[in-house]
TIDREN-132176 format. One record per residue: residue in one letter; x negated, y, z of N, C-alpha, C in turn. Coordinates in steps of 0.2 Angstrom, whole numbers, plus 5000, padded with zeros to 4 digits. Layout:
<sites>
AXYZXYZXYZ;...
</sites>
This chain:
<sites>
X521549955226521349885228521849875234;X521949795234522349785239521949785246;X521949805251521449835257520949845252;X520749835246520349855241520549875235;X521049865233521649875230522149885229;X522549905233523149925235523749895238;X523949925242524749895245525249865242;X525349905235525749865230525549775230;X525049755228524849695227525149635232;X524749665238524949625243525549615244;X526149655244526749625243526949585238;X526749585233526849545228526749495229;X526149475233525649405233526149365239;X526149415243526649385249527049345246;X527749415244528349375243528449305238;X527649285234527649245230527449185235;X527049205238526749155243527549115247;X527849185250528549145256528849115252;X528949135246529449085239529249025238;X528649025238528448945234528348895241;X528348925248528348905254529048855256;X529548915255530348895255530448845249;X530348855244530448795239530148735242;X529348735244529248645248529348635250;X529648665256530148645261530748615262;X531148645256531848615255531848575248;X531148565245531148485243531048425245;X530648435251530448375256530948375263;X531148415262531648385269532448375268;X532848445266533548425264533648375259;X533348345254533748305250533848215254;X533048225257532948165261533248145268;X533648215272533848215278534448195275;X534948215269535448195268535648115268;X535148095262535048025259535147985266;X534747995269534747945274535447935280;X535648015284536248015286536947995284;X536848005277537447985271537447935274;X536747885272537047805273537347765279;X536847805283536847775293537547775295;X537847845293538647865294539347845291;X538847815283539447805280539547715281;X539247675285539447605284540147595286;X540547545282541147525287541247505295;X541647525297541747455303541247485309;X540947555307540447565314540947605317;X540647585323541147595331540747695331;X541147715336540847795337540247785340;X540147745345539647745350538947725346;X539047675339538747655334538547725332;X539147765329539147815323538747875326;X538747885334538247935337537647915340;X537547855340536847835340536547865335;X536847825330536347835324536247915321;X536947955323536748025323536248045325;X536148025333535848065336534848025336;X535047975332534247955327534147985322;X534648025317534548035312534448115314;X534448135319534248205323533448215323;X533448155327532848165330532248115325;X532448085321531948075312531748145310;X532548185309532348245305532148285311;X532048295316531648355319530748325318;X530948275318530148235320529948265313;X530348235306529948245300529748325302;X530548365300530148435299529548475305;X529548425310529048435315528148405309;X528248345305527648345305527748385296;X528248395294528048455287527748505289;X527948535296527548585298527048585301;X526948525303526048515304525648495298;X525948475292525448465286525448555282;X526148575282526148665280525548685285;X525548705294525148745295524548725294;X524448635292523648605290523448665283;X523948645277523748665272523548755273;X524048785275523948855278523248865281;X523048815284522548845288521848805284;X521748765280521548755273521348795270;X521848845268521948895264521448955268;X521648965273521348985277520548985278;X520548925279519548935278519148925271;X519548905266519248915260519448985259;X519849055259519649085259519049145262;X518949105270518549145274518049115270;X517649075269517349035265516949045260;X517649065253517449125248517049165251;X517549215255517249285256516549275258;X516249225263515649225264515249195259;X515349155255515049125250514849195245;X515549255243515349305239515049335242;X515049365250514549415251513849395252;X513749325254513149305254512849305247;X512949305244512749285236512749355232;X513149395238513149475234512349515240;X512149485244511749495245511749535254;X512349515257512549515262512849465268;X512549485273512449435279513249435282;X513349515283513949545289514649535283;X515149485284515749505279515749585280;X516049615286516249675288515849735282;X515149725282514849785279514849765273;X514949705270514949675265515649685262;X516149715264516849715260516849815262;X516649835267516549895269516449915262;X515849905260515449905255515549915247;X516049855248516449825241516849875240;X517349925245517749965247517350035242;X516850035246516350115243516350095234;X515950035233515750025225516350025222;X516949995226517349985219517750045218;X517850095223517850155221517550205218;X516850195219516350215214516250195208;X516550135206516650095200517150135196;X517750145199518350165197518350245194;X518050285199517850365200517350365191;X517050295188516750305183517150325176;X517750295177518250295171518450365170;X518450415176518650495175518050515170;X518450605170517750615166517050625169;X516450625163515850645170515750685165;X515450745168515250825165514450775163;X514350715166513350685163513450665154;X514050645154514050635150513950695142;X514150735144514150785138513450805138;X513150805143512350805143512050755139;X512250685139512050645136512250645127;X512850655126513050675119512550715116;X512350775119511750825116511150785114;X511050745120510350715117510550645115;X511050635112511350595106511250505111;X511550495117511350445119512150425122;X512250365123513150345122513350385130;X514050375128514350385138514050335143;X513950365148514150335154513150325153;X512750345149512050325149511550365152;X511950425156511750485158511750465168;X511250445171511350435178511950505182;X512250485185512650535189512650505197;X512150485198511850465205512450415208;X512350355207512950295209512250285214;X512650245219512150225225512350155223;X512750115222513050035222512750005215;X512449955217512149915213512549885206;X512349905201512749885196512549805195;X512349775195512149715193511949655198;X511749615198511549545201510849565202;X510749535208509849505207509449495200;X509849435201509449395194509749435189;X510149465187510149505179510049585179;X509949615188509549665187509049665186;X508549605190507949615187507849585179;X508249555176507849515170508149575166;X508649595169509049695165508349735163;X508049735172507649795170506949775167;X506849705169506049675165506149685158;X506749695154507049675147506949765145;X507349835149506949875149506449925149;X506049885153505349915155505049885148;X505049815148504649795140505049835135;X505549865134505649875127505449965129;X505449995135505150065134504350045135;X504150005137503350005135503249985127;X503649955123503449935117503649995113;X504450065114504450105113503950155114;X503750145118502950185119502350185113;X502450105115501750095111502150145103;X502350125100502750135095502450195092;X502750245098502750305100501950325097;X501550305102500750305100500450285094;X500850225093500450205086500950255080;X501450275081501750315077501250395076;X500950415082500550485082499850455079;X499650395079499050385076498950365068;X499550355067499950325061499950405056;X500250445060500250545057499650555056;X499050555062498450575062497850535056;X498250475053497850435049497950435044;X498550465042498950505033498450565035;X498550635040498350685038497450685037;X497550605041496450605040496250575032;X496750535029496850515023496850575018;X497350615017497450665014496850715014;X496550735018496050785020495550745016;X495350665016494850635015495050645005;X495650625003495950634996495450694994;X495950744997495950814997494850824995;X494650815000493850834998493550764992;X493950724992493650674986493750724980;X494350734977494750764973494150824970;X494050864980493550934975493150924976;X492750874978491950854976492050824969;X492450784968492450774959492450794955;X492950864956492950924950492250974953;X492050974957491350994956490550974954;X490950924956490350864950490350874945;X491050874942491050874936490850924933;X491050994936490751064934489851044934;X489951024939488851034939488751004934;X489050954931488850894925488950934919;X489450964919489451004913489151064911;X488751084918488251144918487651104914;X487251074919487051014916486850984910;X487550984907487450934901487450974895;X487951044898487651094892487251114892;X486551124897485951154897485551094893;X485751024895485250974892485550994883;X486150994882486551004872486051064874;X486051124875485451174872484751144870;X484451134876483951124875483751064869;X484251024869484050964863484250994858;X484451054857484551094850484051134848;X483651164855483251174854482551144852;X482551104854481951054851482051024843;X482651014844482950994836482651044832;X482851114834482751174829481851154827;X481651174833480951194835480651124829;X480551064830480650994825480851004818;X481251084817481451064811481151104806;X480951174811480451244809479751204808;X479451144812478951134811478851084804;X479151024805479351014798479551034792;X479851094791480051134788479251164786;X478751204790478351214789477651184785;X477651094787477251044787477351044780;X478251034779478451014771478151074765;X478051144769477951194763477151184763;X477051144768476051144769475951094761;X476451034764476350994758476551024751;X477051064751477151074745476751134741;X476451154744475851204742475151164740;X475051094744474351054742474651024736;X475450994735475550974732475451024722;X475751064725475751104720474951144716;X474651144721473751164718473651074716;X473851024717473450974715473750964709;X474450984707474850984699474151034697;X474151094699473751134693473151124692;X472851074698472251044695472450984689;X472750934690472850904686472850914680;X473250954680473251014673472851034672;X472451064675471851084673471151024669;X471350974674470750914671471350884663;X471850894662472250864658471850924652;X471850994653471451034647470951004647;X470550994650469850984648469850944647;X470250874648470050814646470350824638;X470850854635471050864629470450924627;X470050984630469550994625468950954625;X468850914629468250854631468350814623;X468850784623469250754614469150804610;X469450844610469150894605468450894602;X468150914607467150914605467050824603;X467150794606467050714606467350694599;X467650714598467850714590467650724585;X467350804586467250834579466150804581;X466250774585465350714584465650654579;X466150654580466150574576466750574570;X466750654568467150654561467050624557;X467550634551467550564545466850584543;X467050664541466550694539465550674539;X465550704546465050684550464650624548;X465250544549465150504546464950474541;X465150514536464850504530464250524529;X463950584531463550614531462950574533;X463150544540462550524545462650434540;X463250434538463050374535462850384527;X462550414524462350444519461550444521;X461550464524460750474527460450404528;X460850364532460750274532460750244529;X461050244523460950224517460450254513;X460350324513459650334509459050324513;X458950304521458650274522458350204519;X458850164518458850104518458850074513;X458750144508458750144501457950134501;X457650194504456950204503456650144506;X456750124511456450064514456450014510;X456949994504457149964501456549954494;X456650014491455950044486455450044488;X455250044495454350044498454249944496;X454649914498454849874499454649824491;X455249864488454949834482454449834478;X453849874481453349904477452849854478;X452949814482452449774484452849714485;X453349704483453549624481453349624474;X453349554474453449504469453949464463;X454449464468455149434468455649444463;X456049424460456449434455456849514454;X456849544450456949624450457649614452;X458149564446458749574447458949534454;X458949484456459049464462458749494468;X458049534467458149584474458449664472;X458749674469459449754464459949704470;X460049644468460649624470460849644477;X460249614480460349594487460249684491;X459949694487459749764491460349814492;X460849804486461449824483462049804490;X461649754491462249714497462049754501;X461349784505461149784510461349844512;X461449894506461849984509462449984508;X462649944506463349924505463749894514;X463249844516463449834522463249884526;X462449924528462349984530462850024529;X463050074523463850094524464450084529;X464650044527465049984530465049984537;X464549954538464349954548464350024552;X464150074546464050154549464750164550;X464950154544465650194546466250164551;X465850084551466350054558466350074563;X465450094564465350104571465650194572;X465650224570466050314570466850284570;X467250234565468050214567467850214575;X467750144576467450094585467550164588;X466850214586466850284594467450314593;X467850324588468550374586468850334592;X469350284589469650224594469350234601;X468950214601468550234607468750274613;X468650324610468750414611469350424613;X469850394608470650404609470950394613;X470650304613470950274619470650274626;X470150314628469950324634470350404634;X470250444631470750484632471250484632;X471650444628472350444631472750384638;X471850344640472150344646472150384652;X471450414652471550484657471950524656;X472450564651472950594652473450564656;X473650504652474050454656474050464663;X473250444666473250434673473450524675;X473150564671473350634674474150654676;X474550614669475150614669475550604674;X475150534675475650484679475350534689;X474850554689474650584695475150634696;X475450694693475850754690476450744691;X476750664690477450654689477450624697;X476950584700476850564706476950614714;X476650674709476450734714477250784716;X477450784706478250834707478550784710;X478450714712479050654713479050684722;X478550674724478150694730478650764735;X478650834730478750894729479550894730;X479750834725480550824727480850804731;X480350764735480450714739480450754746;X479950814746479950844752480550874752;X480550904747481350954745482050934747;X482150884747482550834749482750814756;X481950814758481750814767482250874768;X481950904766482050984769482851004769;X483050964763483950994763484250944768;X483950874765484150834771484150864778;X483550884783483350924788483850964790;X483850994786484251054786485251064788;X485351004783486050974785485950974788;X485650904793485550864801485550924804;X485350964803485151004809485851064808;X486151074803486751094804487451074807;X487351004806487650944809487650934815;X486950944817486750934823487051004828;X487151054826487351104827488151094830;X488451094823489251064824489351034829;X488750954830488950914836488850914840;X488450974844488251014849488851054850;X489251094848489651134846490351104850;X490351044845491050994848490850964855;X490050954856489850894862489950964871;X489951004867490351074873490851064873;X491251084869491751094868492251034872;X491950964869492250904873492250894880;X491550924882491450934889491851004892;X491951054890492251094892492951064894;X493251044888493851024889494150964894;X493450904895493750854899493550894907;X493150934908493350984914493851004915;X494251044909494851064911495251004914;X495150964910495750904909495750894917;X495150854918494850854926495250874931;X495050954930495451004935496350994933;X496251014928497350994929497450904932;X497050874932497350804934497350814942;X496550844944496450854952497050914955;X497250944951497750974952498450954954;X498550914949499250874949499250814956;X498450774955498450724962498450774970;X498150834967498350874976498950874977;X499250904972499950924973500650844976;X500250804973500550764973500450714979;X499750714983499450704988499850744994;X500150814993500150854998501050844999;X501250804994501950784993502150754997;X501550704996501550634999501450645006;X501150685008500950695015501550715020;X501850765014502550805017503350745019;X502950705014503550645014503250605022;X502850605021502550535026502850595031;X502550645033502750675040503350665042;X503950685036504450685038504850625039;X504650565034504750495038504550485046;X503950515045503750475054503950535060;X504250605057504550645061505150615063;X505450585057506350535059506250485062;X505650475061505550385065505350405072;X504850455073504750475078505450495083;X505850535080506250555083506850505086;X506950475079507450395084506850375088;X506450345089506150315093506050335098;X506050415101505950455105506950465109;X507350435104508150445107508150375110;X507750335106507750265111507550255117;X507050285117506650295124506950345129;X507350365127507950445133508450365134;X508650345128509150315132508950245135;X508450215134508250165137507950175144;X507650255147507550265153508050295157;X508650325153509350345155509750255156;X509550215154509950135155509550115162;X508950135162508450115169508750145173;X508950185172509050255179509850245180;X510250215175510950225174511150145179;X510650105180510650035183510850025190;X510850085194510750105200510450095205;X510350075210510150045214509849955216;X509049945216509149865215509649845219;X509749775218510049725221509449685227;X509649645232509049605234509149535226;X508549535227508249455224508549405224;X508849375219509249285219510049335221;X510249375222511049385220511249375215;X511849345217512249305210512649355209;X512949395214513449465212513149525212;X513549565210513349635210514349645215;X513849695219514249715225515049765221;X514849795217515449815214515749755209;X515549715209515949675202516349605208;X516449595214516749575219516949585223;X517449645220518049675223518649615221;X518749615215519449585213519449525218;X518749485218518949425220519049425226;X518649475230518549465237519349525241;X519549555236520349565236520949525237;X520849445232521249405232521349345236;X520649345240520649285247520749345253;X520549415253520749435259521549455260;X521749435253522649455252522949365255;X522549315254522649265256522849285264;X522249295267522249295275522549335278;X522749395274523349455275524249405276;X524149375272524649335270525049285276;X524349245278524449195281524449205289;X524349285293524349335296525249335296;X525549325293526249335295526849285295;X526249205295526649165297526749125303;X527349155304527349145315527449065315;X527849045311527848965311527248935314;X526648955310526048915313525648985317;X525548975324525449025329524749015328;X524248945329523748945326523348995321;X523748985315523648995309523549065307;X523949095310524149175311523649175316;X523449185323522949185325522249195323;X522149145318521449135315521549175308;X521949175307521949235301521849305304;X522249325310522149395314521449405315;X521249335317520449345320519849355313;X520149315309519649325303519749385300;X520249435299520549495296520149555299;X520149535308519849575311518949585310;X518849505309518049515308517849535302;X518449545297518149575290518049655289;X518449685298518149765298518649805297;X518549875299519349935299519249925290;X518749915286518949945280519449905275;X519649875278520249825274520749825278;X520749865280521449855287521949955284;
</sites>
């Protein structure tokens, strides 16, 4: 640095400064001091006494002028002059300092603390480890890195993003605790419902026993009830048949009363009743012999007749009441074996169902067995699959965790790496007003060694001096 910056500079600055000094000098004054002499001297016809008047006015023009270029040079010079002192006060004021002297003293320390940044710093390898950039790692800078206003709105910008970082951080641990509370919650769902399932299927197969067993017990009883019926059934065939004999020898005897034979007989005796009756009869009539022969003739002749109708009538009779009671005994017989089949039939039927019912007792296990198993391998698969998921979740929110824990190192490594506040309302930061406060004190350095204006150089010597040994 020139008193901040180095020696080099200020020579530079100088020699450019005397250069550009000598250029306006001998553009405003030799071209114009010629112009005018030229003419004063060159008229014709002028006498000497003429020609050194006007010499010795064209003297004393030109001392007068370059007497008032050097009072507009030492004006501008000392112009230069106070808009430099000016600067520097405006920057140190604004950098947060009252005294130039301590204020460039200062700027002297930071900016070489500034500079001493670019070597290496062993903080830095520390910071690499904990994966955070260079220069992130505080190495104890005492000089304010920044402004007022953009330290603080720096640091406000900080502090919010490690409090948000935090929160993160928190809600990131409540975030783990809320999967593994999840998973635990899965986890006892899963084997409360394969135990459920188990109890149900205890359960269900004591309920298939026991309904098999009442089935059986339902099938023995009816089974039972059926041989009861089939044994009443069977004594009331054999009675049947028993009234089926008798009513056929009940016909038998009923028959041999009202044989042809019989009939004859009894009608035989009818007519010889009614024969005698006929002869008492005529013994004591009157009446014509041949005409009552006749009628009497008709009279056993219808006698006969009527005998023997009335023994057909009782035959027909007989038959036909007899062959309706067999019928009814028949049809009672044919009702009873229908009856007898009909249980028989119960009984096979029964018997299937109840085989069947076996079977689907058999299968109604078996399916429950099996959806148990099924059960268990799915609850199986969702643990495993639950416990994946867990694995995966931890190790996302381990990574998330873990940048967001490299942000927080390097967002309290940028807080601490800030260095030292600034006062409030600085518009500079004390290291970052070197170069300028370099370039106006190189000014004053400058104008320090212009003897032309005694003034000038004076107030520069005195201004150089109140900016302190550290620029000297």
């Amino acid at each position: 640095m020139n008193k901040i910056s180095g020696k080099k500079n200020q020579s530079v600055v100088k020699i450019f400064i005397n250069s550009a000094m000598a250029v306006i000098f001998c553009s405003y004054t030799l071209p114009a001091f010629g112009e005018e002499s030229s003419d004063r001297r060159d008229r014709p016809g002028m006498s000497d006494a003429d020609r050194k008047y006007w010499e010795d006015k064209d003297k004393k023009d030109r001392e007068e002028r370059e007497k008032r270029d050097l009072a507009a040079t030492c004006k501008s010079h000392g112009e230069k002059l106070a808009e430099a002192t000016k600067e520097i006060g405006n920057l140190c004021s604004k950098s947060g300092y009252s005294s130039q002297e301590s204020c460039t003293t200062k700027a002297i320390e930071c900016g070489e603390e500034a500079s001493s940044g670019t070597e290496f710093n062993p903080f830095d390898t520390v910071g690499t480890i904990l994966g955070l950039p260079p220069g992130s790692v505080d190495s104890g800078k005492q000089c304010p890195q920044l402004n007022g206003r953009d330290y603080y709105t720096e640091k406000k910008d900080i502090e919010r993003d490690i409090a948000e970082t935090e929160k993160e951080l928190a809600d990131l641990n409540d975030e783990k605790a809320k999967a593994e509370k999840e998973y635990k919650k899965e986890m006892n769902e899963l084997q409360e419902a394969l135990s459920k399932a188990q109890e149900d299927y205890k359960k269900h197969s004591l309920e298939i026993d026991e309904k098999e067993r009442e089935r059986v017990a339902e099938f023995h009883a009816s089974q039972n009830q059926a041989k009861d019926e089939m044994r009443k059934k069977g004594s009331e065939i054999l009675r049947l048949q028993g009234e089926m004999t008798k009513t056929q020898q009940t016909k038998a005897k009923e028959l041999l009363l009202i044989s042809e034979s019989k009939a004859q007989r009894d009608c035989a005796k009818a007519v010889a009743t009614e024969r005698a009756n006929q002869q008492a009869a005529q013994a004591t009539s009157r009446s014509n012999y041949m005409r009552q022969a006749t009628t009497n003739k008709k009279n056993l002749v219808s006698v006969w007749e009527n005998c023997l109708k009335t023994f057909d009538e009782a035959r027909k009779e007989l038959m036909s009441s007899t062959r309706q009671a067999q019928m009814e005994l028949q049809k009672q017989m044919a009702d009873s074996r229908d009856d007898v089949d009909e249980i028989q039939n119960s009984l096979n039927l029964a018997s299937s169902q109840l085989d069947e019912m076996k079977q689907a007792s058999l299968k109604e296990k078996s399916d429950a067995v099996q959806a148990v198993i099924d059960l268990g391998t799915r609850t199986q698969t969702q643990m495993q699959s639950a416990y994946q998921n867990l694995l995966e979740t931890q190790k996302t929110l381990a990574a998330k965790g873990q940048s967001l824990q490299n942000k927080l190192n390097r967002l309290n490594q940028s807080l601490a790496a800030m260095g030292p506040a600034p006062k409030r309302g600085t518009e500079h930061a004390i290291s970052d007003i070197g170069p300028r406060l370099d370039a106006q004190i190189n000014i004053i350095d400058n104008l320090k060694t212009i003897s032309e204006c005694p003034q000038v150089q004076k107030d520069a010597k005195a201004a150089s001096d109140k900016l302190g040994s550290g620029v000297r």
